[in-house]
Steps between C-alpha positions, in 0.01 A plus 500: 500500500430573172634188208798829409605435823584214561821435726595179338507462147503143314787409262463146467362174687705222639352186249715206648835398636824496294720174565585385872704834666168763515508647165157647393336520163326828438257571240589909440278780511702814452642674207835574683641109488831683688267484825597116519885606493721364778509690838106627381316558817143329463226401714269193577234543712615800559829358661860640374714272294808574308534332124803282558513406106253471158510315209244522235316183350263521232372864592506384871714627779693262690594670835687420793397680808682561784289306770396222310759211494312205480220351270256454809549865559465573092195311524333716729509759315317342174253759394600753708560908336833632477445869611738806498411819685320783353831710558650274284317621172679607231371861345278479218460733231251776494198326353628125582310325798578179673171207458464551952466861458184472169352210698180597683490844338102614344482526169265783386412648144607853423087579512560334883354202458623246734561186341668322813818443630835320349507118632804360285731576263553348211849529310538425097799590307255752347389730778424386901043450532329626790228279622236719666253321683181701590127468497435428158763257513871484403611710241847481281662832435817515320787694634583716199503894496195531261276346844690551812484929548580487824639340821487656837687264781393726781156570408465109411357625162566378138332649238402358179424611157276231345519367132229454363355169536771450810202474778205299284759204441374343863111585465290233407196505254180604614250174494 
């Protein structure tokens, strides 16, 4: 199964229990915070469980879930991803891409060259960084329209306009 196809998506992990009654706090990993809204259907380890409330906390989701009543129960789930299913995706704009669906995707020039394939993703208030890793190494490429030319999800392709100096900044001096 290819990374774009993935039945479970990630939109947060369970960091530690909340108080004594099974509340969870969740560090968040979505742009669509309404996915923590009451009656939400979510998954952990790949188990149903309704959202039975949410507050927010410094950034930080604090959820109730339906199964979880107790803070020996909470505590088992410490670590652990909260997951929706892939039908659950909201539509993205033509031209937008969610961070599972880039992930694991080559990176080639538009001469062909294949610099590697997209390891991480790196977000700045800027513009998001691709971190290709490859043979020569890793490589940084900036997610603006003057470098990225094109992105292919079912050919597993993106394609990449270089500026100059883009792919020397990782070589190292000849010796």
């Amino acid at each position: 199964m290819k990374p774009s196809e993935a039945e479970f998506i990630a939109i947060g992990k369970i960091l530690v229990p909340w108080g004594t009654r099974g509340k969870l706090k969740v560090a968040v990993a979505t742009d669509f915070p309404q996915r923590f809204a009451p009656s939400s259907k979510v998954y952990v380890n790949r188990q149903p469980m309704t959202i039975d409330s949410t507050e927010w906390h410094k950034g930080k989701a604090i959820i109730k879930l339906n199964t979880i009543d107790s803070l020996e129960n909470a505590e088992k789930r410490r670590g652990q991803l909260l997951e929706i299913h892939r039908s659950q995706l909201h539509l993205l704009p033509e031209g937008q891409y969610y961070h599972f669906q880039l992930i694991g995707l080559e990176v080639r020039t538009t001469q062909g060259e294949l610099l590697g394939n997209i390891s991480e993703i790196l977000s700045t208030a800027a513009n998001d960084t691709y971190v290709v890793s490859g043979v020569k190494g890793e490589i940084l490429i900036p997610a603006i329209e003057d470098v990225i030319k094109s992105i292919d999800l079912d050919k597993g392709c993106l394609v990449i306009e270089p500026i100059e100096g883009l792919l020397n900044l990782n070589k190292k001096p000849a010796s």
